[in-house]
N, C-alpha and C positions, 0 to 999 in steps of 0.2 A: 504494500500500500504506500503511496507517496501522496504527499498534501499540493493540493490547487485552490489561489486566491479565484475567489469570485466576490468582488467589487459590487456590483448590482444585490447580491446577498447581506452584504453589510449596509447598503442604503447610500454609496456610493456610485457616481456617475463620472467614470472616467475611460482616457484611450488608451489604448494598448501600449506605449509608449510609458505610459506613468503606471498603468496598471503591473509591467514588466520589474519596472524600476521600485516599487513599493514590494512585490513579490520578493525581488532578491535580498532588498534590504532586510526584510525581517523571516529571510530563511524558510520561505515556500518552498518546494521542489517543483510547480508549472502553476500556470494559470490557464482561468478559462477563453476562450475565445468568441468574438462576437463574430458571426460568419459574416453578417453583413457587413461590418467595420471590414473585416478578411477580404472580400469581393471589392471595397473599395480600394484598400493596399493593395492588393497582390498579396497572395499566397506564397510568396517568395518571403515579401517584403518580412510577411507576419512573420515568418520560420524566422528569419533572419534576429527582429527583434528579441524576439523572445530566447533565440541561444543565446546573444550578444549579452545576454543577461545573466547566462548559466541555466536557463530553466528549460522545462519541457512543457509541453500543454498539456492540459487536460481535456474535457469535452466543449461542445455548446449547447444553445439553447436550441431547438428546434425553429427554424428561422419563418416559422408558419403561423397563419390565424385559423387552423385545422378547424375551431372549436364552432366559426362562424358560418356565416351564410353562403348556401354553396358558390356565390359567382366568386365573394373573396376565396373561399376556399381553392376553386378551379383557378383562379387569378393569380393565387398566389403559388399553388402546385409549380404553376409553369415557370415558376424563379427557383425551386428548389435544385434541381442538379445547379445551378452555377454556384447557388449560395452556399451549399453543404459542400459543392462540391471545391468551393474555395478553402474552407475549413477542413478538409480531409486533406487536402492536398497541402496544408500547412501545418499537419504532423496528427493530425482529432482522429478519434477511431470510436466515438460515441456521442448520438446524437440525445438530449432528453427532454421531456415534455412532456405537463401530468396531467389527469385524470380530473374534472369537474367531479364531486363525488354528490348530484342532485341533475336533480330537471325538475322545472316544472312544467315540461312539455311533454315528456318522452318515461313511460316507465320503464322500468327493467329490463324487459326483453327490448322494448322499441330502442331505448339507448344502450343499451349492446350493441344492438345492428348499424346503430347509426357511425359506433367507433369503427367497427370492424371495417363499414364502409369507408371512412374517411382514413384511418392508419394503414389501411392494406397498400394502397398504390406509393405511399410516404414510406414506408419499408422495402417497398419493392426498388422504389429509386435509391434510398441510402447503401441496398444490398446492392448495385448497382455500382455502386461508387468504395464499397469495401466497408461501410459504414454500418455500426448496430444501432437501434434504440431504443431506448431505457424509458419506460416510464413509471412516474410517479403518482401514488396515490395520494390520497388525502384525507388523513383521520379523524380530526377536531369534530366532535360529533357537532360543534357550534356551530359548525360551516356548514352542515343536513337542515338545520332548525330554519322552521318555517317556509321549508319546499316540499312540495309535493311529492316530488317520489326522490329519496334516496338512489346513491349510483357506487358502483366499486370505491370505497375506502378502505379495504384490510387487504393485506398481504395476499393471501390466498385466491385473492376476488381479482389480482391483480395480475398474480401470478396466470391465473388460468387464461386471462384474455391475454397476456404475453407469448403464451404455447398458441394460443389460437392463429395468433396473428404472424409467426415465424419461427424458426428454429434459434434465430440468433438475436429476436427480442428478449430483451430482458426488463428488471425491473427495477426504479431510481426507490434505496433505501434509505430511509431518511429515521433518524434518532426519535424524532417525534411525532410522526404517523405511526413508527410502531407504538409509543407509549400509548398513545392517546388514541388507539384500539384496545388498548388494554392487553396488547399481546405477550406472551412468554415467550423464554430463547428458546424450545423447541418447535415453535412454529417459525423463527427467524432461522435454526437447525436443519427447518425440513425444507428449507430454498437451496437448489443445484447452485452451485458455482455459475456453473453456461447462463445461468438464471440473474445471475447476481450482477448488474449493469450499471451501478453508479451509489455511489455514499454518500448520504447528506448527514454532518452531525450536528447538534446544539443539544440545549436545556431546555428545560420547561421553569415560568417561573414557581417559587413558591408560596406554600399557603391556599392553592387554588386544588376543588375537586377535579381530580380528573375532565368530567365531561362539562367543564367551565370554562377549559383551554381555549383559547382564541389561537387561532392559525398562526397571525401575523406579529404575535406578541410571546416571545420565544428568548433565551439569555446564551449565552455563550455556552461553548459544550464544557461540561462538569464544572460551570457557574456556582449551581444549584444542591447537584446531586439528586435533584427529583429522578430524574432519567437515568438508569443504571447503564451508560457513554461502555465504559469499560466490557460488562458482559457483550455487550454487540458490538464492539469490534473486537474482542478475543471472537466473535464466534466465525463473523468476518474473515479474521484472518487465518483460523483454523479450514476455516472451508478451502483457503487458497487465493483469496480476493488479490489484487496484487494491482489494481485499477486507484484512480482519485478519489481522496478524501476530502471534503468540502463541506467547510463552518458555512450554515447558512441561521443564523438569527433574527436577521433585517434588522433595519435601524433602530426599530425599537428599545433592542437590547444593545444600542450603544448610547442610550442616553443620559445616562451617567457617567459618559466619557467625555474627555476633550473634542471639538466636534470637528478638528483636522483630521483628513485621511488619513498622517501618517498615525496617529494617535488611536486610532480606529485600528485599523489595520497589525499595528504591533500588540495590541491586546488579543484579537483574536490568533494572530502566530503565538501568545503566550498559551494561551487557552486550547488550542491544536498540540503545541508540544506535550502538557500536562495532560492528556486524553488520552494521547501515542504513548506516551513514554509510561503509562499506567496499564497497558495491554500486556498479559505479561507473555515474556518467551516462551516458545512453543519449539 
């Protein structure tokens, strides 16, 4: 496992350039890449920066509005091999992008089908280009409240439309969709490796029930200790994970901090090291 800054995860808005230079200063091993920033350097360019740094990349963001209306959706399709394809060609080898876990259009079967149809040709093109993706679900049972139909937020529910959808999709694991399913490590145990497609970690704050959690209101990984950080990535890494680990908190949980990027930025590399270095050897 190796650690990648992602900037937009801390509530930062920065360019590859600064986002490179803040990475190395506080002992990252890559960062993530914006494909659309990529497609406007050069895929050259990007590679370039980012060794010029000592680092490697990690993934991107899926450079899609997959979720909307089909003309954007079809509109936007026809940008994807250049966008991704600038991003792979600048060292990425996983694309990721989550899971709305509600409608209130579409029930259960109906929003299945609706993913299936919208992910299957976005797979087909990433598999195209050498690319996998990872998706993420979404657990805050607070982000359900008040829609009508629930949609995939646990593991399992995640996993299964992962197999559905290709051999080499996998699933974006995050420190606090597991919690906040309430799940145990045997069910984080029973995900395959081939399965296993991107790491998210953080905290949850405290003092809060469980299903009180708000999504976007999250603290640095082993902040808290609500969130047992350590048994999931021991499980992680006992599986074989060997892919990016990425602090995602959002700003929220830097507001108790100095509000410069570098300031931001060197507290969560403090808070990645103390996560990593509490895993123990295997």
């Amino acid at each position: 496992m190796y650690t990648a800054l992602s900037l937009p995860a801390l509530g930062i808005d920065a360019d590859l350039p600064t986002t490179a230079a803040l990475a190395a200063a506080h002992g990252f091993d890559a960062v993530e890449l914006n494909a659309r920033e990529v497609a406007e350097l050069g895929a050259e360019r990007a590679r370039e920066l980012v060794e010029a740094a000592g680092l490697r990349v990690g993934g991107f963001l899926l450079p899609l509005e997959w979720h909307e209306d089909e003309e954007t959706w079809r509109r936007e399709l026809e940008q994807l091999p250049r966008l991704a394809g600038a991003a792979v060609a600048a060292g990425c080898e996983t694309a990721f992008t989550w899971i709305w876990p509600f409608s209130d259009t579409r029930d259960w079967d109906d929003n299945w089908a609706f993913h299936v149809e919208r992910l299957t040709p976005i797979v087909a093109i990433l598999d195209e280009l050498g690319c996998r993706l990872a998706l993420e679900y979404v657990g805050p049972a607070t982000m359900r409240a008040g829609h009508r139909h629930a949609f995939v937020h646990r593991l399992p529910e995640a996993l299964e439309l992962a197999t559905q959808l290709g051999e080499r999709v996998g699933v974006l694991i995050d420190t606090y969709h597991w919690h906040t399913t309430g799940a145990d490590a045997d069910e984080l145990r029973a995900l395959p490796l081939e399965r296993i497609g991107y790491v998210h970690v953080n905290d949850a704050p405290a003092g809060l029930p469980v299903d009180e959690l708000d999504d976007l209101r999250r603290a640095l990984p082993g902040e808290t200790g609500v969130i047992d950080v350590d048994t999931f990535l021991t499980i992680v890494r006992d599986a074989g994970y060997a892919g990016p680990v990425v602090a995602e908190p959002f700003e929220a949980a830097m507001a108790g901090l100095p509000s410069d990027d570098d300031a931001r930025v060197a507290a969560t590399a403090a808070a990645m090291r103390r996560v990593l270095d509490g895993v123990p050897q295997g």
